[in-house]
C-alpha positions as CSV (number, residue, x, y, z in Angstrom):
1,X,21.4,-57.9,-138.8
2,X,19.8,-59.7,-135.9
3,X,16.6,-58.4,-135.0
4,X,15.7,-61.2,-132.4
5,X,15.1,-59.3,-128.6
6,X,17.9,-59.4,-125.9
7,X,17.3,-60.5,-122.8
8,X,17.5,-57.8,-120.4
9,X,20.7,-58.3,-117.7
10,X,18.2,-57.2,-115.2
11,X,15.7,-59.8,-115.5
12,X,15.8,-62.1,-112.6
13,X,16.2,-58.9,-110.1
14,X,13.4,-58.2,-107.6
15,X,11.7,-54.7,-107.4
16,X,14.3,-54.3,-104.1
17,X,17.2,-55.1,-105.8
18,X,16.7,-52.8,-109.0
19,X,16.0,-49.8,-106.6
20,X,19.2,-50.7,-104.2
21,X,21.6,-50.8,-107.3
22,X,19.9,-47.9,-109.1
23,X,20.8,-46.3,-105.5
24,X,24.5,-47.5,-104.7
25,X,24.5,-46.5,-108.8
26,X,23.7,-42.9,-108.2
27,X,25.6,-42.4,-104.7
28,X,28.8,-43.8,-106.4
29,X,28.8,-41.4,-109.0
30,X,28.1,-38.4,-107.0
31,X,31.6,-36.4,-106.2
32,X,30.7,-35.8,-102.5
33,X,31.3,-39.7,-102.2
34,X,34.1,-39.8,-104.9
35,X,36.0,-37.5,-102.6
36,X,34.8,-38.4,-99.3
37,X,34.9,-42.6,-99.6
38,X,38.2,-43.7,-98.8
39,X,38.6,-41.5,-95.4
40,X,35.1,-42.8,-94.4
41,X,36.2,-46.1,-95.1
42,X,39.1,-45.3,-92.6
43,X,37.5,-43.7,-90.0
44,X,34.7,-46.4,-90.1
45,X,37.7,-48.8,-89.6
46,X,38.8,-47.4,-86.6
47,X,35.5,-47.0,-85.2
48,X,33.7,-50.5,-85.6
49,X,36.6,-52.5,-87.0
50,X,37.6,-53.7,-90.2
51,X,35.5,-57.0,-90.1
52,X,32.4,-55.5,-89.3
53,X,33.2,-52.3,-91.8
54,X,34.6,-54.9,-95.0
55,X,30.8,-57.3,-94.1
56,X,28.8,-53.9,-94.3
57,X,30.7,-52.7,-97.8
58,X,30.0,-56.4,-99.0
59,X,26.7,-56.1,-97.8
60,X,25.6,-53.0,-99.7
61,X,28.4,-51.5,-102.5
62,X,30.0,-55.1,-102.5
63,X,27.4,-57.2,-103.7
64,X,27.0,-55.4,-107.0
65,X,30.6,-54.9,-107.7
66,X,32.0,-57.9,-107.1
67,X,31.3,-61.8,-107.7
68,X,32.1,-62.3,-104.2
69,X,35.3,-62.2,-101.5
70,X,36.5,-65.5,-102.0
71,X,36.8,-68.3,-104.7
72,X,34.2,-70.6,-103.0
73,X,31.5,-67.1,-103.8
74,X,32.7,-67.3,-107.2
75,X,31.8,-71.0,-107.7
């Protein structure tokens, strides 16, 4: 049995970035978004556009999700 410690996966996160994902972690979860998320993605489409609506879900959500939008991100 290995008994040696694991590293945590939060370890090189600032104080900021461990509260913003404990946040997105909790508001994703909660049904009011589950139910509510895509038609505010739409309307907030229609409203300020797609590129401005798709950098602010990046921004926030997309971040955390994701290794990033496109393969130079990634790399």
């Amino acid at each position: 049995m290995d008994t040696a410690p694991k590293e945590s996966i939060f370890k090189h996160d600032s104080t900021f970035t461990l509260i913003k994902k404990m946040i997105i972690y909790k508001t994703m979860s909660s049904n009011l978004f589950i139910n509510h998320s895509l038609n505010a993605m739409n309307l907030a489409y229609s409203l300020i556009g797609m590129k401005i609506t798709n950098k602010l879900i990046e921004s926030t959500a997309g971040s955390i999700f994701t290794g990033g939008v496109s393969i130079d991100d990634l790399i």
